[in-house]
Backbone as ProteinMPNN parsed JSONL, in Angstrom:
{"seq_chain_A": "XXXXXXXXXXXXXXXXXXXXXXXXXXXXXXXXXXXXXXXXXXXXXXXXXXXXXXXXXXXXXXXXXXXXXXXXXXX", "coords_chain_A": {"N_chain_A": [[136.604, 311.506, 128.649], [139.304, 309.42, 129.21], [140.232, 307.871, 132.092], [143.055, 306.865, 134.184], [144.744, 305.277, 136.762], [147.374, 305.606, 138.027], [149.788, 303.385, 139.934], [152.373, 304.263, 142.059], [155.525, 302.766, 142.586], [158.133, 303.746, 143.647], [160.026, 306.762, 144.166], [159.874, 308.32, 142.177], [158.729, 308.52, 139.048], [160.101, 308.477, 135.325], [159.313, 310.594, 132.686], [158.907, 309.847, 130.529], [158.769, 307.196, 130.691], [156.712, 306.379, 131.836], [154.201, 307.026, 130.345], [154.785, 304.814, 128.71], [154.437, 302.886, 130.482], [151.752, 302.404, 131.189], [150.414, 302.123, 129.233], [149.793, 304.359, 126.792], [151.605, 304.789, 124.836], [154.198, 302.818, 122.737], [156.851, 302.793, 123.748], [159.724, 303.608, 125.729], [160.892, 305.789, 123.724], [158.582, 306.284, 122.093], [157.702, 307.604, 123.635], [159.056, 309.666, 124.433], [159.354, 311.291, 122.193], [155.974, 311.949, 121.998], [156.254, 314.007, 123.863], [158.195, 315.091, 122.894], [156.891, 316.677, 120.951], [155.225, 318.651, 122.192], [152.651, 317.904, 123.923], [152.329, 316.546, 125.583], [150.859, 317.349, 128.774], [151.914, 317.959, 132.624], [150.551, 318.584, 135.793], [148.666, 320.389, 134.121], [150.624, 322.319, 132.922], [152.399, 322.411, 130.12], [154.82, 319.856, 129.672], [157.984, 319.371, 128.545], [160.164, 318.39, 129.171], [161.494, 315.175, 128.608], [162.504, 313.46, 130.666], [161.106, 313.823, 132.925], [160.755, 314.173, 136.175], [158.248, 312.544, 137.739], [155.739, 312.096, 140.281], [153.923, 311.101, 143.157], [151.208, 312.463, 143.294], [150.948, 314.02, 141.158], [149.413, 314.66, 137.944], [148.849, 313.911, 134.892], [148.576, 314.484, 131.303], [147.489, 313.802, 128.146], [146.102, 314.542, 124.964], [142.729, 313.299, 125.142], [143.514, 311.716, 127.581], [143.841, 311.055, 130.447], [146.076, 311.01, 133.535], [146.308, 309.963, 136.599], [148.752, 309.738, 138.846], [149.398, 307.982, 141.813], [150.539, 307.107, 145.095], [151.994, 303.613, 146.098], [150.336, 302.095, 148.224], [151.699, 300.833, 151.032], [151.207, 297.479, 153.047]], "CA_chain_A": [[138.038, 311.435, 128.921], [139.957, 308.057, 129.696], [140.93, 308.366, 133.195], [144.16, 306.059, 134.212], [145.391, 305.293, 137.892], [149.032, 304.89, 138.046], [150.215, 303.318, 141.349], [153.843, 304.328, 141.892], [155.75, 301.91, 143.837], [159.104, 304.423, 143.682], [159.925, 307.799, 144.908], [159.263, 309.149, 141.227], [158.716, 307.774, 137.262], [160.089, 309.218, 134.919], [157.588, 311.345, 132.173], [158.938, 309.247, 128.864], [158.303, 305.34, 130.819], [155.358, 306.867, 132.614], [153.612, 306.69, 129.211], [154.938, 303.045, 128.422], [153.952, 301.929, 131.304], [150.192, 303.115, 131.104], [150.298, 301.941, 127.361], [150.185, 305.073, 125.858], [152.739, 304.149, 123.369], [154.701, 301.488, 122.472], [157.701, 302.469, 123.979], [159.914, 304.686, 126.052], [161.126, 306.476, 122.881], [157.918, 307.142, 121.702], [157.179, 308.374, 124.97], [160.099, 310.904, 124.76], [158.509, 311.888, 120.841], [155.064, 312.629, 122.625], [156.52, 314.953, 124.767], [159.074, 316.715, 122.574], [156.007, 317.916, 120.134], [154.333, 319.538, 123.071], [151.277, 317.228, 123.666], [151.996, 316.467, 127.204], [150.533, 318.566, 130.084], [151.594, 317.923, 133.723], [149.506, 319.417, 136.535], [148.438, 321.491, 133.69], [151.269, 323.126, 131.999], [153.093, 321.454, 129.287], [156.218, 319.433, 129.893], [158.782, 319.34, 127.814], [161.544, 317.55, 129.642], [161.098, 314.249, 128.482], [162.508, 312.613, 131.722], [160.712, 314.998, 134.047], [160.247, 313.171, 137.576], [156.871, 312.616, 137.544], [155.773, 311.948, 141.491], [152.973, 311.171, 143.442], [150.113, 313.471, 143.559], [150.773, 314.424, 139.803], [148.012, 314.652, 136.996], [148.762, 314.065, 133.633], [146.957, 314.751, 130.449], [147.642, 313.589, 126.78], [144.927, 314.045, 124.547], [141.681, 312.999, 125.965], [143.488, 310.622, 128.703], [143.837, 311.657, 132.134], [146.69, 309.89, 134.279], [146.712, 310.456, 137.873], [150.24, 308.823, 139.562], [149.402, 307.641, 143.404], [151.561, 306.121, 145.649], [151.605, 302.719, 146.258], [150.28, 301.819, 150.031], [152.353, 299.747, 151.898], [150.632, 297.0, 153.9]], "C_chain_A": [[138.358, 310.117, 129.631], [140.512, 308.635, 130.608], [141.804, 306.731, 133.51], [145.012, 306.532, 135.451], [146.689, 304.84, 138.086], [149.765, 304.753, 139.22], [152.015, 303.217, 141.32], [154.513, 304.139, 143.09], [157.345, 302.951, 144.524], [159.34, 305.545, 144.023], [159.46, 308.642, 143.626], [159.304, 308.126, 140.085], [159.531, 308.518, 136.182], [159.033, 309.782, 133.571], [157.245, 309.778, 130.82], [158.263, 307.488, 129.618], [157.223, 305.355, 131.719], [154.305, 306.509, 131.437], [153.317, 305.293, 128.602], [154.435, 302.565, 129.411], [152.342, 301.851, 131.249], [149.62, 302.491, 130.163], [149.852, 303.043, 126.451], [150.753, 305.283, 124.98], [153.102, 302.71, 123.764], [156.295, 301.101, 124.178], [158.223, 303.944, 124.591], [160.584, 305.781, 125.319], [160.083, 306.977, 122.163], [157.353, 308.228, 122.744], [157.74, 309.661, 124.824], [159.562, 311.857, 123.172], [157.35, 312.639, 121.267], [155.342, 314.172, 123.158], [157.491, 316.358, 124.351], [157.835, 317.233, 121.622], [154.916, 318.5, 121.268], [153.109, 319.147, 123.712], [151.303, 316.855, 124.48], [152.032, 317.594, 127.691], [151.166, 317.544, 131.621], [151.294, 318.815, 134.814], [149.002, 320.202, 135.605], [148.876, 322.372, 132.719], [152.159, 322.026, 131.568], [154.067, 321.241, 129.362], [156.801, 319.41, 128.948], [160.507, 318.866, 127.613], [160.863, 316.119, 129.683], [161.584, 313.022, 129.882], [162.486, 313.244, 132.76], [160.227, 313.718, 134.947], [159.13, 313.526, 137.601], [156.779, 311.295, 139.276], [154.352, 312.135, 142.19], [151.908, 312.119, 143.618], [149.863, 314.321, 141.986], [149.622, 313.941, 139.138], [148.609, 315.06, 135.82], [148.301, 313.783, 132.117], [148.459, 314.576, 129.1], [146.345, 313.656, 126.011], [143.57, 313.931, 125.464], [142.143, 311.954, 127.295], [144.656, 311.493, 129.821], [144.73, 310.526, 133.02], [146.95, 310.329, 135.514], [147.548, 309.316, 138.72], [149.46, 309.372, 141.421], [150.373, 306.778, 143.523], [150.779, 305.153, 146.35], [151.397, 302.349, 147.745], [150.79, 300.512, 150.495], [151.834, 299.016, 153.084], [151.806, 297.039, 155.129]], "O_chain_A": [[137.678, 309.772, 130.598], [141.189, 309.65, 130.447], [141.32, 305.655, 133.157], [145.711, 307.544, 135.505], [146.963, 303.659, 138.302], [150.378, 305.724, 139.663], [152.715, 302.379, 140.751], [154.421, 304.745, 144.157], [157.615, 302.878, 145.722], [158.291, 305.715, 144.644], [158.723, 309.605, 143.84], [159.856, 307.032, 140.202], [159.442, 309.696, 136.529], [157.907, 309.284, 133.556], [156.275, 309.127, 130.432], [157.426, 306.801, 129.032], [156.871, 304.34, 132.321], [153.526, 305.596, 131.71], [152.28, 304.774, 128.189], [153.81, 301.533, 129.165], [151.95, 300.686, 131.311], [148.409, 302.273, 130.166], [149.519, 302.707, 125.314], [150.341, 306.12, 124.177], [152.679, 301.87, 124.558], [156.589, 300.197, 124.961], [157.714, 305.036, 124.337], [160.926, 306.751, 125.994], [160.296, 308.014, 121.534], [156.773, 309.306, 122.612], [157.083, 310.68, 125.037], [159.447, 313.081, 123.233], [157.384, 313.855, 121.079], [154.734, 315.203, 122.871], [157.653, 317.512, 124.747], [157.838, 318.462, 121.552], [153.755, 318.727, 120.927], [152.415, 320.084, 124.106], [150.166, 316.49, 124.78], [152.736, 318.568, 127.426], [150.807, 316.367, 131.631], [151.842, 319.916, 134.752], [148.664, 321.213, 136.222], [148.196, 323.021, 131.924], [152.577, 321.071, 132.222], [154.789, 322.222, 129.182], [156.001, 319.429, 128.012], [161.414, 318.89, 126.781], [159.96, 315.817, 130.464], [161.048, 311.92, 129.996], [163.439, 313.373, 133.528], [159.606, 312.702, 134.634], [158.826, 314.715, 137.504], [157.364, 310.224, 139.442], [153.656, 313.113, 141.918], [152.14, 312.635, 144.711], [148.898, 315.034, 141.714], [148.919, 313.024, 139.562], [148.899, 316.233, 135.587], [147.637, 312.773, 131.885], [149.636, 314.936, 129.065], [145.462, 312.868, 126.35], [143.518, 314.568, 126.516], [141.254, 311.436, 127.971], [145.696, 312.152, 129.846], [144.297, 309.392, 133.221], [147.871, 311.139, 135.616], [147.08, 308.26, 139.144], [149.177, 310.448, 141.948], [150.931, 306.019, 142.731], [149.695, 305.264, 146.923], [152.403, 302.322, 148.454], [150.316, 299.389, 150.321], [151.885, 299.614, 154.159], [151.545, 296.591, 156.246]]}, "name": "protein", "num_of_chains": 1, "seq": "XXXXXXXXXXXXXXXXXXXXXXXXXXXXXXXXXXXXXXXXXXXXXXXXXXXXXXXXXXXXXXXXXXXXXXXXXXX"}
């Protein structure tokens, strides 16, 4: 499994430019495609709101790749 650290400088991401950003797709419309055929999990159970706030301490799963969102530490 591809594991993928996503440092999140904001109070949340949302699910669809969470993907783009990562490079999971191209784009934040395919992002929002991913997600409406069922094929994202977060923490576990499958999202289905394509601009679900996605927020530090989250874990999410496409496929074989594993994305765990941390927040970014402020020197």
């Amino acid at each position: 499994m591809q594991q993928i650290e996503f440092q999140l400088k904001g109070d949340h991401v949302e699910l669809n430019q969470l993907l783009k950003l990562v490079g999971v797709c191209d784009s934040g419309g395919a992002g929002k495609a991913l997600v409406a055929e069922g094929v994202v999990a977060v923490d576990g159970g499958v999202e289905l709101r394509k601009t679900a706030k996605i927020r530090a301490g989250s874990v999410v799963t496409l496929g074989d790749v594993r994305i765990m969102v941390k927040k970014t530490e402020m020197s």
